[in-house]
N, C-alpha and C positions, 0 to 999 in steps of 0.2 A: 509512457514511462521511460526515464534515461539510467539502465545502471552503470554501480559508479564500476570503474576500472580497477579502483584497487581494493575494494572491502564488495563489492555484487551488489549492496544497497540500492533500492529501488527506491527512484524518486522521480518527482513531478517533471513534464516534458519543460517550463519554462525555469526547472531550476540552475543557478551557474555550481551550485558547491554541494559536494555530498553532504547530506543531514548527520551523516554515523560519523564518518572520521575526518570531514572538513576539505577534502582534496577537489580540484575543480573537476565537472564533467567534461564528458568527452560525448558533443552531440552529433546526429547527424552530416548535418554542417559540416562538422568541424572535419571530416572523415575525409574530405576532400582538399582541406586547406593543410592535414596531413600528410597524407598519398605526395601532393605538389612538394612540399617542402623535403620529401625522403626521395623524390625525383630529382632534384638539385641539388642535394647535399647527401648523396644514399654514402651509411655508415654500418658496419657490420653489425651495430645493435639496434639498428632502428627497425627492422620485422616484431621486435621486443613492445610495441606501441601497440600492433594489430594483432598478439596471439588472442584478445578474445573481443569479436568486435560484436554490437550484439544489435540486431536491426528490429524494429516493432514494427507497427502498422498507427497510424492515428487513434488516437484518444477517442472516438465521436459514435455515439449510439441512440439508438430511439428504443426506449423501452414502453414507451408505450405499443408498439407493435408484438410484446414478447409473449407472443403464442405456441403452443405446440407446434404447430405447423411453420410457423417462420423461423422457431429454434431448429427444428431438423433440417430447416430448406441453410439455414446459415453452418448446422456443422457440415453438411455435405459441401457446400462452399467452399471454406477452411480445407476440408481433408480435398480438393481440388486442388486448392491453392498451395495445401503442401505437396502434392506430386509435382508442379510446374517446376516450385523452386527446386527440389531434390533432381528433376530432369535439366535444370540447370546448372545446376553443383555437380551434376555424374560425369561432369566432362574434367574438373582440377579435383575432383576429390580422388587423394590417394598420389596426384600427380605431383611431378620433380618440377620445377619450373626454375630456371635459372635467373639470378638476380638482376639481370638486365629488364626481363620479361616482365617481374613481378608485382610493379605497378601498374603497368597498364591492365594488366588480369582482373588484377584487384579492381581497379577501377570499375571496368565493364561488368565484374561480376556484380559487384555492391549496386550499379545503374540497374540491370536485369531486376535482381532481387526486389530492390526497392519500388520495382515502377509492377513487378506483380503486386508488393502488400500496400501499395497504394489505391492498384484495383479494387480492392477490396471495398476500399469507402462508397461504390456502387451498384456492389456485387451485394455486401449483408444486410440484413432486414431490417435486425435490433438486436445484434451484441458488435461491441466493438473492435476493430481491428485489430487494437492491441494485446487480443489475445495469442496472437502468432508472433510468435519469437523467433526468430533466425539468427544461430550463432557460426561468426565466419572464424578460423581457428589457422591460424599458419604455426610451422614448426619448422627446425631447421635452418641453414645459413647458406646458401648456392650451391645444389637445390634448395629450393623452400619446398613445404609439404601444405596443402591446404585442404583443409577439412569443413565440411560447411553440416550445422546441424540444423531440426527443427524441431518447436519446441511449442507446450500451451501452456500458458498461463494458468495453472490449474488452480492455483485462490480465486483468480479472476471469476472463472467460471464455475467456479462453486458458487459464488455472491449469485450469476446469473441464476443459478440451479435454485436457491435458497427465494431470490425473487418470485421465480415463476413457481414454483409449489406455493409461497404466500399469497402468489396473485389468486392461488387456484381456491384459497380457503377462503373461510366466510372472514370477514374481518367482526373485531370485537367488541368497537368503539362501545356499544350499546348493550354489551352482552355483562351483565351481572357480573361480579366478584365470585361472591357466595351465594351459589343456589340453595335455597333455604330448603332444611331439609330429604334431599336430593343425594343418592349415594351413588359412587359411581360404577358400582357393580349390576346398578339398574338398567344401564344403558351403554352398550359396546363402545370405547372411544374410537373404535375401529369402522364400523358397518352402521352405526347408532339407532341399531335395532336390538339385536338377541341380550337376552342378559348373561351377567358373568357369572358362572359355577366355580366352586373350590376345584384345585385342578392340583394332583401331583408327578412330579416326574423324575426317574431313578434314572441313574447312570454309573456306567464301569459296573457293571453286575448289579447292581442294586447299593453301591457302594457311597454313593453321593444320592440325597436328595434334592429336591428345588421344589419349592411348594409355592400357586398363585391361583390363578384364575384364570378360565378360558370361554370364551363366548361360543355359545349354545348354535350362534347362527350362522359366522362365518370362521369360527375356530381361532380366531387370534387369541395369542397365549401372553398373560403377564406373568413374570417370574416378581416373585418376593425379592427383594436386596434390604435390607434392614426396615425401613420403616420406611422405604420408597416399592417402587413396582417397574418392571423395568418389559414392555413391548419384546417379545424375544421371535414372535413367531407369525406369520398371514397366510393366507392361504395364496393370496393375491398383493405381489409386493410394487404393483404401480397403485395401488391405495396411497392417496394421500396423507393420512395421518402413518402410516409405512415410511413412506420420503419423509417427513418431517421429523418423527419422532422414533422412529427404529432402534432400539437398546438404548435409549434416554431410561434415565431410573427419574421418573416423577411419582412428586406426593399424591395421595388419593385424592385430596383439594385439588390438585391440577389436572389429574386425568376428571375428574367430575366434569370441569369446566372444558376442556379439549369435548368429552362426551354430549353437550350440550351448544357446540357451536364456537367454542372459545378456542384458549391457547394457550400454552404454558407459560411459567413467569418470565423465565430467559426469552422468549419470543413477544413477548407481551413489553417486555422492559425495553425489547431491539425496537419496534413499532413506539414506544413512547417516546422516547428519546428523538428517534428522528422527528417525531412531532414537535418536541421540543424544540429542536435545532431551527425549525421550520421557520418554529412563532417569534422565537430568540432575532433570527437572522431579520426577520421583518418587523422587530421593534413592539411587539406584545407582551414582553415579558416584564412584569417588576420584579425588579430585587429590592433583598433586604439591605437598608443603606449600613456597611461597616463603616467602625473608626477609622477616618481618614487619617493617613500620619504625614499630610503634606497641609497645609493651607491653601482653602477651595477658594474660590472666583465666586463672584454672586452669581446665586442662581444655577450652580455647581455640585451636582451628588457625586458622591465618591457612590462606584456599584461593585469594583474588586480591588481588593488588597491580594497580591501574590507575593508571599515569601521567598529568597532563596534561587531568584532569578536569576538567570545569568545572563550577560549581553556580550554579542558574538561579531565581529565585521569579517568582512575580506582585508586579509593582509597581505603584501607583496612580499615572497621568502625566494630568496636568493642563493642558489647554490653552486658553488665553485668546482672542478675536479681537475687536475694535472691530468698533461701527454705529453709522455716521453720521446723524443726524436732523439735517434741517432743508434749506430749500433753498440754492441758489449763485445768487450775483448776480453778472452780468458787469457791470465798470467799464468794460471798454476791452478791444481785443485783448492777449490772454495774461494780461488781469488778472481777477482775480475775487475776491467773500468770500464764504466759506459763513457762514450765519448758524446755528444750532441748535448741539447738544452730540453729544460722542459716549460712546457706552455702550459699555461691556465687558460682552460674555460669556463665564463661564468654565463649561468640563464636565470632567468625569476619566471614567477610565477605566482599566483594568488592561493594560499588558502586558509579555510574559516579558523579566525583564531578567538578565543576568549578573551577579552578586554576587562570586563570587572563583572562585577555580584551584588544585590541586593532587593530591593523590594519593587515593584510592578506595580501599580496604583492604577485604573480604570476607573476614568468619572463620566459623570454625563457628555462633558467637552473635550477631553484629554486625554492620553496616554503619560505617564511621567515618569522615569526610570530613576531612581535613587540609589547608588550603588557608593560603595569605598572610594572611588576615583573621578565619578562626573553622574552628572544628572543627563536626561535626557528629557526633552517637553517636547512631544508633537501634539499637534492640533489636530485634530480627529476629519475638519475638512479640509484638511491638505495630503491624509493619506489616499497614494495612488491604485495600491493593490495589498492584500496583503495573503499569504501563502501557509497552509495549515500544514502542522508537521506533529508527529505523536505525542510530539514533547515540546509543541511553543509552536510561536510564529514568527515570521519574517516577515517584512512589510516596507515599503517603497512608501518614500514623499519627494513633494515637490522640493526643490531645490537643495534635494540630497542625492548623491551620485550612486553613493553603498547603498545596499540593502541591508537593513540594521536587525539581527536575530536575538528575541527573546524566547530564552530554553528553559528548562525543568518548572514551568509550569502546572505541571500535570503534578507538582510536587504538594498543589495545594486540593482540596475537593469542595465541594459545593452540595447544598442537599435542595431538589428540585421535587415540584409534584406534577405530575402528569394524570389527568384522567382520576384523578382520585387516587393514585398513585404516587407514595415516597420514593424517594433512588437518592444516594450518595453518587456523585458521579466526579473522579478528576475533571481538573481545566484541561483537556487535552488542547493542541491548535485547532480542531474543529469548533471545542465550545468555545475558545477564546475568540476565535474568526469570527462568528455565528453571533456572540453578544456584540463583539466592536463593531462589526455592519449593524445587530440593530441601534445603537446608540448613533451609527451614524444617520440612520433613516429619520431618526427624530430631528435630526437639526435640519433634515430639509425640508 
């Protein structure tokens, strides 16, 4: 992941433009084609470029190996890999380094750094490098102050955490909705043995009640919350259904089915969806044909109409700023003349700008953008890649140089069935990606 420098947005390693406020990244790469160019031209605000630089490890995992035992051999890894870098850093952190010094520093330290979280891609088992963060932090003008932090991706590793407790459960594909007749105070969703008793419990002197049920066999407690029940208590909190569902307020339909091998709806819904994605991506899915509001090709279904789209390019922005040369000469109080001239410098640079608005059209053959100001027609087998984002997609073809982004997608929803299963779900860039590969799968 590269975040961006000016808004922290986290985004994809091959993206060029932040997705949140449009400004170009600053990659790896790039980190050294900067260092070079403030070694040839160094200006008292150019440290202003490196106060927050932020280094990852590789994208790349094998989850099929994500076992207890290869999770604990990778975080001890990691917490290795963090003493190295911090015994690398304990030599400039805190330290004055003078401006003549402070690219080469830079340099060798960023080399150091990067060539421990690159180990990593042979040191872990099955989670990804890029869950170590290393943030390099300079402060100050001749001395410079440099600060080196470390850091985990703690969303990252929750998804791993959330993984491997579902690896650990029974999956459901096969497991009933509604257990007919079945309550689930007949069977612990905890230990799926003792049954549940009426259980009550006072607190602040007797001042507050909490009324639910407790199992007879290993004492897990559900509290009452309105017309839900909410896991509050184990005796033993490496239980599985403990990690999964610890102070979740589920319906007694859902605990039934958790008690019986299942799973609740939110995790039943996370499980279907990816299935979805799965079948979408590889071309199994039919949809319902909407009114197309373009004119189709023979042999041409329209499968999305997206409202309210927006389309996005890289634009070249140009900005000027004056420097003053020469000195001021004071006349008098409040009087003064500068004597010298002043120079302008101008730089450009790229970033995502909004071009127009209107409707998104996906057929069997095509992409077709219809907006206020231009159309857009790509051919479905001339697209090269295309990149998913919370809110649309971006997407590369042949004998287009830009990358052309379609956003507020997610503005429109869809209703899908899985398993027997309804869901509303927005066009996020996942689903949008996920349908257009498989539309692509069928033309070949």
């Amino acid at each position: 992941m590269v975040y961006c420098w000016n808004c922290g947005e986290k985004n994809h390693d091959y993206a060029k433009y932040c997705i949140k406020c449009g400004k170009p990244l600053i990659h790896e790469d790039d980190i050294e084609k900067i260092l070079k160019k403030e070694k040839e031209t160094p200006t008292k605000d150019s440290h202003t470029k490196f106060k927050d630089i932020k280094l990852t490890g590789d994208n790349i995992e094998n989850l099929e190996k994500l076992t207890t035992e290869n999770l604990q051999k990778d975080m001890n890894t990691l917490k290795e890999c963090n003493s190295k870098i911090l015994q690398i850093a304990k030599k400039l952190n805190g330290t004055k380094i003078k401006e003549e010094d402070f690219n080469t520093m830079m340099e060798k330290l960023i080399t150091d750094i990067r060539s421990e979280l690159k180990a990593l891609n042979k040191k872990l088992i099955c989670i990804s490098p890029a869950v170590m963060i290393v943030t390099i932090s300079s402060h100050g003008y001749n001395p410079r102050n440099v600060t080196v932090k470390t850091d985990i991706d703690k969303e990252k590793m929750e998804d791993y955490m959330n993984m491997f407790r579902t690896k650990k459960m029974k999956s459901l594909p096969s497991t009933p909705q509604n257990i007919e007749g079945a309550s689930w105070t007949e069977h612990c969703p905890v230990c799926k043995r003792g049954p549940l008793n009426p259980y009550t419990e006072k607190k602040l002197m007797g001042l507050v009640t909490r009324n639910g049920y407790r199992c007879s066999e290993c004492g897990a407690v559900f509290i009452r919350k309105g017309d839900k029940y909410s896991l509050e208590k184990v005796s033993n909190t490496e239980n599985d259904t403990w990690k999964t569902y610890a102070r979740q307020a589920l319906s007694e339909r859902e605990w039934t089915r958790i008690a019986h091998g299942g799973m609740s709806d939110a995790l039943q819904k996370k499980h279907d969806l990816k299935k979805w994605l799965a079948d979408a991506a590889s071309g199994k899915i039919n949809f319902k044909e909407p009114e197309s509001p373009i004119i189709l090709k023979k042999d041409e279904k329209a499968v999305l109409v997206l409202d309210e789209v927006t389309f996005w390019e890289p634009r070249a922005v140009r900005q000027t700023r004056g420097l003053y040369g020469g000195p001021t000469i004071r006349v008098a109080k409040g009087v003064s003349f500068r004597l010298g001239g002043v120079q302008a410098q101008s730089e450009s640079h790229e970033e995502l700008k909004q071009i127009d608005k209107g409707i998104l059209t996906l057929t069997t053959r095509r992409i077709i953008f219809t907006g206020e100001k231009r159309t857009i027609n790509i051919d479905l087998r001339k697209i090269l890649s295309i990149e998913a984002h919370n809110n649309g997609i971006a997407s590369q073809r042949e004998n287009k140089q830009k990358t052309e982004y379609f956003l507020n997608t997610n503005n429109t929803q869809i209703n899908i069935t899985v398993r027997g299963n309804h869901y509303t779900i927005p066009v996020t860039g996942e689903v949008l990606k996920s349908i257009i590969e498989g539309m692509i799968k069928q033309l070949q």
